[in-house]
VOKOLLO-935156 format. One record per residue (C-alpha): residue number from 1; residue in three letters; x, y, z. Coordinates in nm, 2 decimals. Layout:
<sites>
site n:NUM; res:ala; c1:X; c2:Y; c3:Z
...
</sites>
This chain:
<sites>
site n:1; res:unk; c1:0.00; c2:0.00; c3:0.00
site n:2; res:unk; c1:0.12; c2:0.36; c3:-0.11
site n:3; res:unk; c1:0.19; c2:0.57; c3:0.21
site n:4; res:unk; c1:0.10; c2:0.89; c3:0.21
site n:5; res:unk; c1:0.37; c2:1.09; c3:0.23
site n:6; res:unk; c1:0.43; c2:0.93; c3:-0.15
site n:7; res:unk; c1:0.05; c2:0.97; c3:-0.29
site n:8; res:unk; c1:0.05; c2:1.11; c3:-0.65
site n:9; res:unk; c1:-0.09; c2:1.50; c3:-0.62
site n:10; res:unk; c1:-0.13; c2:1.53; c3:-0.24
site n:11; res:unk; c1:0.08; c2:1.75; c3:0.00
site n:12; res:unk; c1:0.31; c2:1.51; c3:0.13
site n:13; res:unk; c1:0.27; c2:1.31; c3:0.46
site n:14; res:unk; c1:0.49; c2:1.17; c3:0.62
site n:15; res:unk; c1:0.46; c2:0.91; c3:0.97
site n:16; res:unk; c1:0.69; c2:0.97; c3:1.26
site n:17; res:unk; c1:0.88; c2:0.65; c3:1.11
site n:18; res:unk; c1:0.92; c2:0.84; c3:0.74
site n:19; res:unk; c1:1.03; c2:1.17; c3:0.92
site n:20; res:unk; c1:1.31; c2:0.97; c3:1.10
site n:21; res:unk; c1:1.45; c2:0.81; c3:0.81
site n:22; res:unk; c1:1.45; c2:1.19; c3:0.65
site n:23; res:unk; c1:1.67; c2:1.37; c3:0.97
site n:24; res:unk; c1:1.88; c2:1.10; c3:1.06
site n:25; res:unk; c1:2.14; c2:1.14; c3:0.86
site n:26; res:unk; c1:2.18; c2:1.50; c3:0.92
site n:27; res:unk; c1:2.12; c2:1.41; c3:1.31
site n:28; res:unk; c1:2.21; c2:1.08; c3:1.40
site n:29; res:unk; c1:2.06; c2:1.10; c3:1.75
site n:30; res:unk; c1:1.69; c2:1.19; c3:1.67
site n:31; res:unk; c1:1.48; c2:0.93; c3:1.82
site n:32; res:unk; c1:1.03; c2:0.90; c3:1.83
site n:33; res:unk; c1:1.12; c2:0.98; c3:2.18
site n:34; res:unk; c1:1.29; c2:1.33; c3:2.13
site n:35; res:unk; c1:1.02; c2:1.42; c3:1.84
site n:36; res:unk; c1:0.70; c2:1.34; c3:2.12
site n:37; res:unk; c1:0.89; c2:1.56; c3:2.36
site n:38; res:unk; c1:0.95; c2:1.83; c3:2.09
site n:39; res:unk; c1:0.58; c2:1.80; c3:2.04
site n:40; res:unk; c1:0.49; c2:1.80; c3:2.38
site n:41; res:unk; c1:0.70; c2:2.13; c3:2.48
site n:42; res:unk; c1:0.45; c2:2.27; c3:2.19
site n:43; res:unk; c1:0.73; c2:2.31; c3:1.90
site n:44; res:unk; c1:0.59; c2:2.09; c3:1.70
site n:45; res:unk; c1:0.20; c2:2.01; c3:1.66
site n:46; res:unk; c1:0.17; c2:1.73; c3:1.42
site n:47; res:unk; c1:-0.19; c2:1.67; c3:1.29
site n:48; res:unk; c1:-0.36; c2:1.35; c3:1.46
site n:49; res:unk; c1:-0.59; c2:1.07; c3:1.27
site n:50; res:unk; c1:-0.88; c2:0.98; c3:1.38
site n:51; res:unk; c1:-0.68; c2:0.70; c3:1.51
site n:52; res:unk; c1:-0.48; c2:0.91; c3:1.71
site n:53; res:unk; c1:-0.15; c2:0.87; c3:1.47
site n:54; res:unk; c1:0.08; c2:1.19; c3:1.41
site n:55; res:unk; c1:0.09; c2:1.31; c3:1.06
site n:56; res:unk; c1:0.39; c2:1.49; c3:0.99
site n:57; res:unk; c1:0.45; c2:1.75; c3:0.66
site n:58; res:unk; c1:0.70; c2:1.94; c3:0.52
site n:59; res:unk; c1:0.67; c2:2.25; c3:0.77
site n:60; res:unk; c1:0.71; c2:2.02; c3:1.06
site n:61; res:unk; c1:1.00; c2:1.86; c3:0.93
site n:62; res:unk; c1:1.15; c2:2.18; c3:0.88
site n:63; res:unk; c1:1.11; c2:2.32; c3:1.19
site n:64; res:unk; c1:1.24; c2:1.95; c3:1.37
site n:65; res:unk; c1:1.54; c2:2.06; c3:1.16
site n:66; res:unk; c1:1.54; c2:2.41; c3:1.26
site n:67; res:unk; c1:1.52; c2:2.28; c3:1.67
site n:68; res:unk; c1:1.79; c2:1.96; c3:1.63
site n:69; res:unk; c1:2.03; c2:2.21; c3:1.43
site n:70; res:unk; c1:2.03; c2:2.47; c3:1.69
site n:71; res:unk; c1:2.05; c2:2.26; c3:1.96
site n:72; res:unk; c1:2.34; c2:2.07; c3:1.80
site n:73; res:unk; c1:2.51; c2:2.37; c3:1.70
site n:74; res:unk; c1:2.46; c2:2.63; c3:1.93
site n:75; res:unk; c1:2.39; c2:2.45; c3:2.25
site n:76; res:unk; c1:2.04; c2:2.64; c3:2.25
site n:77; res:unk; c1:1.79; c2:2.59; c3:2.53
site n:78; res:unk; c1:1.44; c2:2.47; c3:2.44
site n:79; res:unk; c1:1.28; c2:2.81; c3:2.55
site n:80; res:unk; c1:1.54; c2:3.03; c3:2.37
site n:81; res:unk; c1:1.44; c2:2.83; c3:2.05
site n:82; res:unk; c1:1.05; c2:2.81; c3:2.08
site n:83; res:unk; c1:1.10; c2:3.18; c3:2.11
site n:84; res:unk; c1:1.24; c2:3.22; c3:1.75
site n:85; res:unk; c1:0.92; c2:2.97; c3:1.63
site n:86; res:unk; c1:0.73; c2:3.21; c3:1.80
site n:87; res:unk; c1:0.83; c2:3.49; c3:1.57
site n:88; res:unk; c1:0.82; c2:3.27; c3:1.27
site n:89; res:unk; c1:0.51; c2:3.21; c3:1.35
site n:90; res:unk; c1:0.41; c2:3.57; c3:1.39
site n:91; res:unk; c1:0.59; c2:3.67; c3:1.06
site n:92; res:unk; c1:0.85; c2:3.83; c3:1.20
site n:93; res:unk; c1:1.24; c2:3.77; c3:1.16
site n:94; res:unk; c1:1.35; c2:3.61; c3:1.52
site n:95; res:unk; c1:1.59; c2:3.86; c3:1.71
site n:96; res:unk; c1:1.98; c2:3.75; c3:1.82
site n:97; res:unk; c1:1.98; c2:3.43; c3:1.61
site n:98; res:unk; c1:2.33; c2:3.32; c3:1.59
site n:99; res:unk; c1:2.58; c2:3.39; c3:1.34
site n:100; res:unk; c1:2.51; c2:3.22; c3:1.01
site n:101; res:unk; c1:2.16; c2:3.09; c3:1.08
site n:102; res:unk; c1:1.89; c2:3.24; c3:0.87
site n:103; res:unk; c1:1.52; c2:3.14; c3:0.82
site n:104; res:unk; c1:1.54; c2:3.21; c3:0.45
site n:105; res:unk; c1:1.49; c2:3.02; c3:0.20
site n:106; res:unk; c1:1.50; c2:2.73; c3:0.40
site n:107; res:unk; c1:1.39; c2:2.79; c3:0.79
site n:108; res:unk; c1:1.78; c2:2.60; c3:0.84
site n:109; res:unk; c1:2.08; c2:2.69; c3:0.61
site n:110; res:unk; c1:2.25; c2:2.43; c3:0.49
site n:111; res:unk; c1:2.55; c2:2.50; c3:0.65
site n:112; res:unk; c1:2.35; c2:2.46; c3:1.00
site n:113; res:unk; c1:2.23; c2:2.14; c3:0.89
site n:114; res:unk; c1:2.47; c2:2.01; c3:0.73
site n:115; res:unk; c1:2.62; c2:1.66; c3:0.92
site n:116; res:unk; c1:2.92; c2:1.75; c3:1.21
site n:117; res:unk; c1:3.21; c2:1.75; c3:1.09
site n:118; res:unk; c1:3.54; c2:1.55; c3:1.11
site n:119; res:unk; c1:3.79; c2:1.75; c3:1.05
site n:120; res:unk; c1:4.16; c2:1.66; c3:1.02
site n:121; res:unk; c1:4.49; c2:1.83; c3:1.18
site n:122; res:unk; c1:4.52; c2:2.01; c3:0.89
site n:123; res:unk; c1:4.20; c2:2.11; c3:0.84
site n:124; res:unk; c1:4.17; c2:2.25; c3:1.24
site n:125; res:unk; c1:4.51; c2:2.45; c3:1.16
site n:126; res:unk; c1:4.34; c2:2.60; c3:0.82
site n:127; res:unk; c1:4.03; c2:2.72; c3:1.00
site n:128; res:unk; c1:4.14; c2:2.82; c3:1.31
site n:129; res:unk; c1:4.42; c2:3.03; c3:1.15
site n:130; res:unk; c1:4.68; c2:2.80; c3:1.49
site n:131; res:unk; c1:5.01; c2:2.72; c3:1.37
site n:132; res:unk; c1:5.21; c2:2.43; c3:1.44
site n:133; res:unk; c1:5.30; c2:2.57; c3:1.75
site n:134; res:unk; c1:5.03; c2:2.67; c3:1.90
site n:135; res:unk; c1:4.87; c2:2.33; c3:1.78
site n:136; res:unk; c1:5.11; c2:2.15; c3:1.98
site n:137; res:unk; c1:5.04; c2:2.38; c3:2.25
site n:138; res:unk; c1:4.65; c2:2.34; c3:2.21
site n:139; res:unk; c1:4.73; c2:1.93; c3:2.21
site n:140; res:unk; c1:4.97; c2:1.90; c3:2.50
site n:141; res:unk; c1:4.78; c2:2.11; c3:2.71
site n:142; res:unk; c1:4.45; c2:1.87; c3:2.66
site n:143; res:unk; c1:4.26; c2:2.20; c3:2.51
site n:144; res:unk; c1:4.17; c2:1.99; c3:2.16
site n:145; res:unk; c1:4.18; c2:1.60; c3:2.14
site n:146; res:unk; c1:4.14; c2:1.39; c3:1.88
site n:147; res:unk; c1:3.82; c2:1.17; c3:1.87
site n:148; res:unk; c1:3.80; c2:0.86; c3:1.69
site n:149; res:unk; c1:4.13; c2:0.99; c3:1.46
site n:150; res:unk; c1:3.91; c2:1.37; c3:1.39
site n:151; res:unk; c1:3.86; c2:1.64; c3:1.56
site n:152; res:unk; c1:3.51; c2:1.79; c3:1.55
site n:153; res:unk; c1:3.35; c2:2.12; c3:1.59
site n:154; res:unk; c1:3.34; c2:2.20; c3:1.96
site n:155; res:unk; c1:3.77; c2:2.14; c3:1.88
site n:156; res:unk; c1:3.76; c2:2.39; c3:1.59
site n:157; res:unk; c1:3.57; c2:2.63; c3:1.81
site n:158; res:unk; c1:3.86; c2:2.61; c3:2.13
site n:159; res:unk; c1:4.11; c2:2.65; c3:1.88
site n:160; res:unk; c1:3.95; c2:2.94; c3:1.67
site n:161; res:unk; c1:3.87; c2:3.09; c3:2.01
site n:162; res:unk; c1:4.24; c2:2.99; c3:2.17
site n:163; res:unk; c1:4.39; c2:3.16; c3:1.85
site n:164; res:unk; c1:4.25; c2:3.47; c3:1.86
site n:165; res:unk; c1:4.38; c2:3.50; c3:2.28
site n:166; res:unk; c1:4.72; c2:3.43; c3:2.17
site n:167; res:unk; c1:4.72; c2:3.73; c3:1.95
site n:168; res:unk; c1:4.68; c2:3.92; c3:2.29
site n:169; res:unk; c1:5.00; c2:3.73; c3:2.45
site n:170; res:unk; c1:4.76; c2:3.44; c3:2.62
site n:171; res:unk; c1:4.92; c2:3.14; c3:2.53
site n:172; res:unk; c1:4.78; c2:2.77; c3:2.60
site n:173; res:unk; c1:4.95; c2:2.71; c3:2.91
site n:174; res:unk; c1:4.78; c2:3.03; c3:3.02
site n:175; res:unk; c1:4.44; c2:2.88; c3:2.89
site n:176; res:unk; c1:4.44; c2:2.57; c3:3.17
site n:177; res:unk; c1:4.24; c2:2.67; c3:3.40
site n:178; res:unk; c1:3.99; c2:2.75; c3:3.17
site n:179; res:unk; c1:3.97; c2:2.35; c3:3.11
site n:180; res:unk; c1:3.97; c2:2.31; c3:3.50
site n:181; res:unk; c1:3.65; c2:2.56; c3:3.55
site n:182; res:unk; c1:3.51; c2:2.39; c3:3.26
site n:183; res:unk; c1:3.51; c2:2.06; c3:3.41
site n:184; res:unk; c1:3.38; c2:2.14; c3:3.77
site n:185; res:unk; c1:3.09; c2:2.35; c3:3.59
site n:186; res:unk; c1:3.00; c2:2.06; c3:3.41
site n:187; res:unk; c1:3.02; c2:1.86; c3:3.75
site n:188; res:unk; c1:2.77; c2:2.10; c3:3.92
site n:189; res:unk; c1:2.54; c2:2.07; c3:3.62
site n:190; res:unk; c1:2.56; c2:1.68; c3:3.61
site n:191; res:unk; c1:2.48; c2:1.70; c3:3.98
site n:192; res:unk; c1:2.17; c2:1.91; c3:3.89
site n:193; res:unk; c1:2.03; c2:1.68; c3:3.65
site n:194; res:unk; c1:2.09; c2:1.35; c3:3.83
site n:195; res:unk; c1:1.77; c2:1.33; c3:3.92
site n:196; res:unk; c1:1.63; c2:1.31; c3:3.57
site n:197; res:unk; c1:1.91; c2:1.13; c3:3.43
site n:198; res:unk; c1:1.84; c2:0.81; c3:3.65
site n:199; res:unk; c1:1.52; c2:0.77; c3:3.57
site n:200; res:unk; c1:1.44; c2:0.56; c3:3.28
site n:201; res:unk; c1:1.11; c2:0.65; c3:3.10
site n:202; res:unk; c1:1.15; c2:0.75; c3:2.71
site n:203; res:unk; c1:1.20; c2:1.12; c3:2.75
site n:204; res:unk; c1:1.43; c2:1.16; c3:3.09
site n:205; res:unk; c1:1.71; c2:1.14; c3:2.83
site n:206; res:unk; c1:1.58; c2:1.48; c3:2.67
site n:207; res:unk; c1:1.47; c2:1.63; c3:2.98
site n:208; res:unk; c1:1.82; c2:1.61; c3:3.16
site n:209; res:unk; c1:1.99; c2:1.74; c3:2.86
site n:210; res:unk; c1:1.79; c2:1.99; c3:2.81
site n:211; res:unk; c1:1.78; c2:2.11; c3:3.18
site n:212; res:unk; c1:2.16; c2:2.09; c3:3.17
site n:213; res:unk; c1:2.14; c2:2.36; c3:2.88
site n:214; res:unk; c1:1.93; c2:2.54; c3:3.05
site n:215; res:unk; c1:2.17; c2:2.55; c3:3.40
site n:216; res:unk; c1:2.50; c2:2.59; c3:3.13
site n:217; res:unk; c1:2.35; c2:2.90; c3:3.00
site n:218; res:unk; c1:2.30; c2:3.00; c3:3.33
site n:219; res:unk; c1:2.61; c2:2.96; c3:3.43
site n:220; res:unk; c1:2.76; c2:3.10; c3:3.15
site n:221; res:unk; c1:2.57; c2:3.41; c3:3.21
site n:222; res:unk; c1:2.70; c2:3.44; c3:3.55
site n:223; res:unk; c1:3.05; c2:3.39; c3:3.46
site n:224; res:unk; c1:3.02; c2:3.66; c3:3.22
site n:225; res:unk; c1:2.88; c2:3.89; c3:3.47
site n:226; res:unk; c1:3.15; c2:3.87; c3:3.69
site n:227; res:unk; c1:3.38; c2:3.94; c3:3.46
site n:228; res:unk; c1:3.23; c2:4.21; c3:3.32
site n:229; res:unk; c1:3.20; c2:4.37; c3:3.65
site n:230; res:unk; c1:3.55; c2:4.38; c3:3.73
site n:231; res:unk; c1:3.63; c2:4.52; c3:3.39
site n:232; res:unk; c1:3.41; c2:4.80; c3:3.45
site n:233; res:unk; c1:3.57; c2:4.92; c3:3.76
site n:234; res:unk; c1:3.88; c2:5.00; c3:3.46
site n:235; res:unk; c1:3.69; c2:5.25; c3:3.34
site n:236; res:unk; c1:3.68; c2:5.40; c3:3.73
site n:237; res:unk; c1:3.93; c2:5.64; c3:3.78
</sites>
């Protein structure tokens, strides 16, 4: 029997079975599970049979896309992205969406959803603008590692990032603690979320990560608060 997302001169629908198939290979983690929690935290609304089975079509694809992308890429917290839906929604262009993502033509560039990347030594150096010094530097100092012979984009990002500091004299052995607050942040955040992460319904997974978003963003904000206080008191004379 023809499904019928594949019916000759209808719209295209697609079941949550045909709309994983689509996103996987772009996002290799999507699960039923994550798209029912999507659904439920209202980013999604899927039309219903009268059987009670979700219909998918190409909007709601889209914006799955537009959700996993962001959350991939930017680390985005569920409420900061249903936020930008809302504007789509509304017509209106979503305010402080992050470098390179646009809604148009597509509601996700293809650079956002395009697969992540493995990128080789060479390829980190190229983008990143590091040398072979500071590369070492980056290496020996356990600021980029290697996973399963690549590095990947959260890599690129410490190196582009670590580059630019060393152009102000702040070198990777400078850079450590940086690692070191890094990793006791992420030990208050799993702390945070143990809760939900030991439970073992179908969503708890997405809940706990998406919490810990939530408490990283937090965090981050505070950090930057604090530093931006003391800078201020340079201005005082």
């Amino acid at each position: 029997m023809q499904s019928a997302g594949r019916r000759s001169g209808a719209a295209a629908v697609l079941n949550i079975g045909e709309v994983l198939a689509q996103l996987c290979a772009d996002f290799p983690s999507v699960t039923a599970s994550k798209i029912r929690f999507y659904e439920e935290k209202g980013l999604i609304t899927p039309q219903r049979t009268p059987a009670g089975y979700r219909q998918f079509r190409e909007h709601d694809v889209e914006r799955l896309r537009f959700v996993l992308a962001l959350q991939r890429d930017h680390y985005l917290p569920l409420k900061v992205i249903r936020e930008y839906l809302d504007a789509i929604d509304d017509g209106r262009t979503p305010d402080n969406l992050p470098p390179g993502v646009s809604i148009a033509p597509r509601m996700v560039p293809d650079e956002v959803l395009s697969r992540s990347r493995r990128l080789t030594a060479e390829q980190l150096c190229a983008e990143s603008g590091a040398g072979p010094e500071l590369y070492e530097s980056l290496l020996s100092y356990g600021l980029v590692e290697m996973r399963d012979g690549a590095f990947d984009d959260h890599a690129l990002k410490v190196a582009q990032a670590c580059t630019a500091l060393a152009a102000h004299g702040l070198e990777p052995r400078h850079l450590r603690p940086f690692q070191a607050a890094a990793e006791r942040e992420f030990g208050l955040v799993e702390r945070a979320v143990g809760p939900l992460s030991s439970r073992r319904d179908g969503t708890s997974a997405m809940r706990a990560a998406e919490a810990a978003r939530e408490i990283a963003g937090q965090c981050l904000n505070l950090h930057s608060a604090l530093v931006q206080a003391r800078i201020s008191h340079m201005e005082t004379p």
